[in-house]
C-alpha positions in Angstrom: 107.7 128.4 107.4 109.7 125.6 106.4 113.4 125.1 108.0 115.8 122.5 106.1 118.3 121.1 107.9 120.8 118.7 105.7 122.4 115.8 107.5 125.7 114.3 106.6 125.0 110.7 106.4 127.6 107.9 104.3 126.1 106.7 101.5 123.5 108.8 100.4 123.5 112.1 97.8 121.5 114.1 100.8 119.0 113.7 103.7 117.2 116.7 104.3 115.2 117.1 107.5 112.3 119.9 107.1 110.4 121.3 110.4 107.3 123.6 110.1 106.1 124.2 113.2 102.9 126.3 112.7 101.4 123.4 110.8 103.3 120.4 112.7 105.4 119.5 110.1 108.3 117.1 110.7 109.6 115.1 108.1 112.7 113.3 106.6 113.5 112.9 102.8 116.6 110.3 102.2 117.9 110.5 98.6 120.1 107.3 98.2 120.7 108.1 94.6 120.3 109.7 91.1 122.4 107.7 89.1 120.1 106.0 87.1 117.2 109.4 87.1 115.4 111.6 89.6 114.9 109.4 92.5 111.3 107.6 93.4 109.5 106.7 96.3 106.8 107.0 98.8 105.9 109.5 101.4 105.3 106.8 104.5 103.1 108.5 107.6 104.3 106.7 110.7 104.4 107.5 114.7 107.6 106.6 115.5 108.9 106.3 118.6 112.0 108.2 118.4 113.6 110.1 115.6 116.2 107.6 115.2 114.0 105.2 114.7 112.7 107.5 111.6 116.0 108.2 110.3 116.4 104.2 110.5 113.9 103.7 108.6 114.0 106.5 105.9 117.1 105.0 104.7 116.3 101.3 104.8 113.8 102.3 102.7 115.6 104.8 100.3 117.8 102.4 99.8 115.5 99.7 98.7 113.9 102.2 96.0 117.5 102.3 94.5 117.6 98.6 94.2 113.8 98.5 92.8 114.3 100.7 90.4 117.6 99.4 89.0 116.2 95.9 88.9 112.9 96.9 87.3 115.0 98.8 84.5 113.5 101.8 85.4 115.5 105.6 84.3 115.0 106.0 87.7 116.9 106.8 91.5 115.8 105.5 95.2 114.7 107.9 97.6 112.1 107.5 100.6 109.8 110.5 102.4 108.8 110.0 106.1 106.1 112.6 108.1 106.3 111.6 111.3 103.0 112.0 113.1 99.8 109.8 113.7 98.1 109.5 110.1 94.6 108.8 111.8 94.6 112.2 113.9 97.4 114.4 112.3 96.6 115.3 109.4 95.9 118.6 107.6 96.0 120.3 104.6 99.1 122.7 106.2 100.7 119.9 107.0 100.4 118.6 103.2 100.9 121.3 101.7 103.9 121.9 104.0 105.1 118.4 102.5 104.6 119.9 99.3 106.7 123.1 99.4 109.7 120.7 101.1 109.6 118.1 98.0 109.1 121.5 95.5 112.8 123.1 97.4 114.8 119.9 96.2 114.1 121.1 92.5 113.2 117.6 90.9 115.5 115.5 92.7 112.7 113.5 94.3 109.2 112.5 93.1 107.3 111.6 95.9 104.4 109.2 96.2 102.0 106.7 98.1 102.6 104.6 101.1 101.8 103.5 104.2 99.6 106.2 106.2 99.3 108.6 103.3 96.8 108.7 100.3 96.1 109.9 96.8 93.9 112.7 98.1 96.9 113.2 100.8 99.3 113.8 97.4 96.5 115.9 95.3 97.1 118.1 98.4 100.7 118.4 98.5 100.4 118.6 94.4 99.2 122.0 95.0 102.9 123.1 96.5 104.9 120.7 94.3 105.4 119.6 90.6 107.0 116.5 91.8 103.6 114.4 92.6 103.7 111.0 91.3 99.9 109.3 91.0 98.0 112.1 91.0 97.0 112.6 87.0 96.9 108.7 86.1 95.5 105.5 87.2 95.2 106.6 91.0 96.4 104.5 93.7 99.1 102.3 92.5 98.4 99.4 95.1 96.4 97.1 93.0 99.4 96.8 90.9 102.3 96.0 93.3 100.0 93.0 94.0 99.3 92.0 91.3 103.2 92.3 90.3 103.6 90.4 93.6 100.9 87.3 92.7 102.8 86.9 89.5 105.9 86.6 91.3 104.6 84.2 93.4 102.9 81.8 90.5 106.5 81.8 88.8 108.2 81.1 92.7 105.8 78.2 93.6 106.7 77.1 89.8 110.4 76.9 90.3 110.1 75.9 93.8 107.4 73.2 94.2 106.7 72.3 90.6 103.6 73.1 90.4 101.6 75.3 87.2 98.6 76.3 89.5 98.0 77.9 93.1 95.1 75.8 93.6 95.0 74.1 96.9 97.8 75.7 98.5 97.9 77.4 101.8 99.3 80.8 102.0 99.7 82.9 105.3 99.4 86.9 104.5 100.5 89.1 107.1 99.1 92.5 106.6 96.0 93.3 104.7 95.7 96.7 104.2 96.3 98.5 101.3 98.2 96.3 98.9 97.4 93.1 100.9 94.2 93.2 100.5 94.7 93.1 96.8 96.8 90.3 97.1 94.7 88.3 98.9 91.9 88.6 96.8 94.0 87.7 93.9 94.3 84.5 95.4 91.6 83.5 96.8 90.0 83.9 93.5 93.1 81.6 92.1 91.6 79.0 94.7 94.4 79.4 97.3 93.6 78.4 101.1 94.2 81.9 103.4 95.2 82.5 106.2 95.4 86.4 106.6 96.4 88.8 110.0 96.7 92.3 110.9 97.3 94.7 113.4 94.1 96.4 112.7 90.2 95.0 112.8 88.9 97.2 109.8 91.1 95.5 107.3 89.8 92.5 108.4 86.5 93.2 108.9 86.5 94.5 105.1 87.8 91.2 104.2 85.5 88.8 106.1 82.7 90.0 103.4 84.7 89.5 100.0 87.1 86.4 101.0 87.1 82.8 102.5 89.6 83.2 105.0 90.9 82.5 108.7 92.0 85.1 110.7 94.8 84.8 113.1 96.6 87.2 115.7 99.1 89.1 114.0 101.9 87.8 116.2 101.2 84.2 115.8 100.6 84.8 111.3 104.3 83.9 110.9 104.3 80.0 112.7 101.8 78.9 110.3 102.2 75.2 109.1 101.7 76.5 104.9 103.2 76.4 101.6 103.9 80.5 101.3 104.6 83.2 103.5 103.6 86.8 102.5 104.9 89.6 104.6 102.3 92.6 103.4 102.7 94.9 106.2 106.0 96.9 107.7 109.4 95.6 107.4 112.1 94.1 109.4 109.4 90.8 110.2 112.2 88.3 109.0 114.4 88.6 111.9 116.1 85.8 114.5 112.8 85.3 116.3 110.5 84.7 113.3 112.6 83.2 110.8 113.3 79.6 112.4 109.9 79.6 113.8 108.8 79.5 110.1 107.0 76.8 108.5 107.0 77.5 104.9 108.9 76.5 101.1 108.4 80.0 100.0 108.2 83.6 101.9 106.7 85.9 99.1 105.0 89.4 100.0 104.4 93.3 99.2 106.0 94.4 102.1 109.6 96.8 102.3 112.6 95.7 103.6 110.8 92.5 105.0 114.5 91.0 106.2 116.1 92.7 109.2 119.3 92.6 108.3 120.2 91.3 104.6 122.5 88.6 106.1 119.4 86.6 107.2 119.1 85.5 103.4 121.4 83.2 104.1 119.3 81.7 106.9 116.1 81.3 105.3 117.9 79.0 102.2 119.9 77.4 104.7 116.3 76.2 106.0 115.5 75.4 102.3 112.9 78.1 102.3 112.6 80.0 98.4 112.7 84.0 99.2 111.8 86.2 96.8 113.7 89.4 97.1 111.1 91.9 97.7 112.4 95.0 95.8 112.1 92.3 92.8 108.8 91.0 93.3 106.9 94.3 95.1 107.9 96.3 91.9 104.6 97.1 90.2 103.3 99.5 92.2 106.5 102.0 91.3 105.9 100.7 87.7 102.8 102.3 88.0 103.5 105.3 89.1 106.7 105.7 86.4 104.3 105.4 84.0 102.1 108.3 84.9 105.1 110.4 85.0 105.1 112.8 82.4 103.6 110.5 79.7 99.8 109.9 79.0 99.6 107.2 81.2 99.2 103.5 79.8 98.2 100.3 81.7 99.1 98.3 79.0 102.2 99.3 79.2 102.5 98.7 82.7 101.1 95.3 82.5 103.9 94.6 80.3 106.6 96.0 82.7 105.1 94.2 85.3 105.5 90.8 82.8 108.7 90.8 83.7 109.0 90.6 87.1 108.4 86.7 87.1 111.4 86.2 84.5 113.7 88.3 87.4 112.7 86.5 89.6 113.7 83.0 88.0 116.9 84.4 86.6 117.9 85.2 90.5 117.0 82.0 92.0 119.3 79.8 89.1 121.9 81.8 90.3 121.6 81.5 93.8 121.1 77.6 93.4 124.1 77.8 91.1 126.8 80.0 93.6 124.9 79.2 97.1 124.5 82.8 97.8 121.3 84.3 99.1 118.7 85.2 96.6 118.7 88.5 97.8 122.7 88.4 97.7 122.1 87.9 94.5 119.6 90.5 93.5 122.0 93.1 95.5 125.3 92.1 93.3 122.6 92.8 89.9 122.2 96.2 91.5 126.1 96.8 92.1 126.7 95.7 88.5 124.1 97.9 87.3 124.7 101.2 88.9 128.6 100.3 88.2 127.9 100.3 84.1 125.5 103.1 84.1 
């Protein structure tokens, strides 16, 4: 049996924290907001080491779905799900369809989907308990196009920022290559780009080693590469006071959440001249996707041309931020203040 607990947090509609303990269930759902729709995001599987650091990062990442959605013009709210348990030896079908009945008790308020640690068989399961299962009648895995939306981004970035109409040549440092990464990095290899890829798993890069030219790094060491783009692809929080001066980049560019620690450290990386490309702009096609599977035949076309758009965002941010001298990403966040405000 499920028990809901609600938790009184500023700044969010609700955070609701659901225990099952027959079936091991513990798990977080962060609603930041509705204003815009029901509220989007992904179900992330993650052992963390204490529950605050899961309530941390639940609403980091609720938050960031809010801002996604609003910037992608989506009729859609930011939430986040979190299970918190090992997703290589802690997974059942109780434990699913647990997650199912908890998403199912908030009435439509939250459609839950991919991400890290959790899968579209993982959903189909929790689809049983739940009407509110993005990706599960459409295109499948949304991945492939968050990095595509994310190449795109970064062709129209290295435009703006080095002048230049093709990636060819270039070296670009990936850090994290596993399920949207890996996308990412074939994308460019095939554009001709020079890789340099890490993660903090072998199979990843094992899987790699037979499809891509690339060198492989320790994860640790991925972010002090001498190269012309960053691309943070794995968990968030990498852009913090260690790694950020120890950068050696023009443009940090990647699929990855909440890739700043704090949003103040913006400010640091244009201070050091180096182009960021917010990532709740540029890391938007995956939940373009997935809105367009929800209760519509879905339509890649259409995606495509959602995800056409992501490029033109981008360059309307960093005109701005050359323009005032804020942050890009101070930018992006006073588009998203200005949107909610008028909706």
């Amino acid at each position: 049996m499920n028990i809901y607990t609600d938790l009184n947090i500023d700044g969010y509609e609700r955070v609701i924290s659901c225990e099952n303990e027959k079936v091991g269930l513990k798990s977080l759902i962060a609603i930041h907001s509705t204003k815009l729709g029901p509220a989007l995001g992904g179900c992330r599987m993650w052992d963390y080491k204490t529950k605050e650091d899961a309530i941390t990062d639940v609403l980091r990442l609720s938050k960031g779905m809010t801002k996604k959605s609003a910037l992608a013009g989506l009729p859609l709210g930011g939430a986040k799900a979190i299970i918190w348990g090992n997703s290589k030896k802690d997974k059942t079908v109780g434990l699913f369809e647990a997650m199912g009945e908890f998403v199912e008790h908030l009435d439509g308020k939250y459609i839950i989907a991919e991400d890290v640690g959790t899968t579209l068989e993982d959903l189909r399961i929790m689809a049983r308990k739940t009407q509110y299962a993005g990706s599960t009648n459409g295109s499948g895995n949304p991945s492939p196009k968050t990095a595509f939306g994310v190449y795109k981004g970064i062709k129209a970035t290295v435009k703006y920022k080095l002048g230049l109409g093709s990636l060819r040549g270039l070296k670009v440092a990936i850090q994290g290559v596993g399920a949207v990464g890996k996308h990412l990095a074939f994308l460019l290899f095939v554009d001709g780009c020079d890789l340099i890829i890490s993660d903090i798993n072998d199979v990843p890069l094992k899987e790699l080693e037979y499809k891509i030219d690339a060198k492989i790094v320790p994860e640790d060491e991925i972010h002090k590469i001498d190269c012309d783009i960053f691309s943070p692809c794995a968990l968030g929080a990498t852009l913090n006071l260690e790694t950020i001066p120890q950068l050696q980049c023009s443009v940090v560019a990647g699929c990855a959440n909440n890739q700043l620690l704090v949003p103040e450290y913006g400010l640091l990386l244009k201070e050091r001249g180096i182009l960021y490309a917010p990532d709740y702009v540029i890391n938007a096609g995956g939940l373009m996707n997935v809105f367009c599977e929800i209760g519509q035949v879905y339509n890649e076309n259409k995606v495509l041309s959602l995800i056409e758009n992501i490029p033109s965002r981008l360059l309307d941010i960093y005109k701005r931020s050359d323009e005032t001298g804020f942050s890009t990403n101070s930018i992006t966040n006073f588009i998203v203040e200005e949107i909610l405000h008028n909706s």
